[in-house]
N, C-alpha and C positions, 0 to 999 in steps of 0.2 A: 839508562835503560833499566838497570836491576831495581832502583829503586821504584821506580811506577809497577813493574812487575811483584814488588812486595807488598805495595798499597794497593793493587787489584787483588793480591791473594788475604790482604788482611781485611778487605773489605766481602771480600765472600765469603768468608768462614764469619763475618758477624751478620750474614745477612741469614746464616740457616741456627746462629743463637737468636735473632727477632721471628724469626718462623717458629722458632720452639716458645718462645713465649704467648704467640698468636695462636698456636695450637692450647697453651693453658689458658690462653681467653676463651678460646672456642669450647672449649670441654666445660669451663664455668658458666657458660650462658646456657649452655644444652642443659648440663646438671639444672639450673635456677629455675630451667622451663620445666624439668621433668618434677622436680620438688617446689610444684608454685604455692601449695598450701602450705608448705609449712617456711623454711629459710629461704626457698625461690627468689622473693625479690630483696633479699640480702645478697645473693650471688650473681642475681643480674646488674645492682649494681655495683658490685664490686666488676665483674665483667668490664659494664660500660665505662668505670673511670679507669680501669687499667687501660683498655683500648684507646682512648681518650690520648693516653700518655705515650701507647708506644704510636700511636698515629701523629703526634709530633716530632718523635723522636728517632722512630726506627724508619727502616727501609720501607718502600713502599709497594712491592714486588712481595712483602714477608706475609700480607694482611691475608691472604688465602690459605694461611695455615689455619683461620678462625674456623674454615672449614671444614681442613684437617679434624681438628677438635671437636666439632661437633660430632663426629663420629664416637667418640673415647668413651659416653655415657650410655651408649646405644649398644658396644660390648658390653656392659657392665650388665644395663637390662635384658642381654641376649644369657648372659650367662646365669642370673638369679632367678630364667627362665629355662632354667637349662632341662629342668623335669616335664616341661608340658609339649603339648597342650593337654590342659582338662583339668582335673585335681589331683593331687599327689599329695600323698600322705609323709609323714614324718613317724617313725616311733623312736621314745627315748625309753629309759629304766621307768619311767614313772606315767609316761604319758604319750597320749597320739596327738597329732597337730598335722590336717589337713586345709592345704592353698589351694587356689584356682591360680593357673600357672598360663601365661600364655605357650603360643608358640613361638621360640628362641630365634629360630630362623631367619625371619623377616627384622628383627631387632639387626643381627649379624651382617645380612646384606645391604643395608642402607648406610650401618656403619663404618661395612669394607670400603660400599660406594665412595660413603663422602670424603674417608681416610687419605682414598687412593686417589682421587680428586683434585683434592689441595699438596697431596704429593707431586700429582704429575702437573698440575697449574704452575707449581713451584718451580719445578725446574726445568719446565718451558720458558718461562719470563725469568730465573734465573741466565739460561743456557745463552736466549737474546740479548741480556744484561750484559755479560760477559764476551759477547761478541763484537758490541758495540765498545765498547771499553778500550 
């Protein structure tokens, strides 16, 4: 009995290391979408072949962390939006340098969304996983 009890627990602690990888897929395919002019589809494919890999390899309950992930560049653009909406000026020792900034906001909440999303996806079809077990 200890032992199947050890092989359920070593089987759920690798299923929230395939979530954390699914989460860095999901963050490189958002990143590749928001940067499609310049390395974009260098990261979308890299995206697609690592998903590719862990969709043979990993758990199947994990691929909702991609979701997760797509959140993580959408803080990124909430925060490098941190000054607007509108223009915001910069001053250095030598120089002014004004951006048109959006508003952070709406970046923040689509990202909580999707964050908490693929959180709680997670460990509903975890929680089932483990019941059934």
């Amino acid at each position: 009995m200890r032992r199947r009890t050890a092989a359920v627990e070593g089987q759920h602690g690798s299923e929230w290391g395939w979530f954390l990888a699914w989460i860095a897929v999901g963050g490189c395919l958002a990143l590749g979408l928001a940067a499609l002019l310049s390395v974009g589809v260098v990261l979308i494919v890299l995206a697609a072949a690592v998903g590719v890999f862990l969709l043979r390899k990993g758990h199947r309950n994990a691929v909702v962390g991609g979701v997760a992930g797509l959140g993580l560049p959408l803080f990124y653009l909430g925060y490098l939006n941190r000054g607007g909406p509108g223009t915001v000026c910069y001053a250095t020792a030598g120089e002014r340098t004004c951006t048109d900034e959006f508003a952070p906001v709406p970046f923040l909440v689509v990202g909580a969304l999707l964050f908490a999303a693929g959180f709680a996806v997670f460990l509903v079809l975890d929680h089932r996983h483990r019941r059934t077990s």
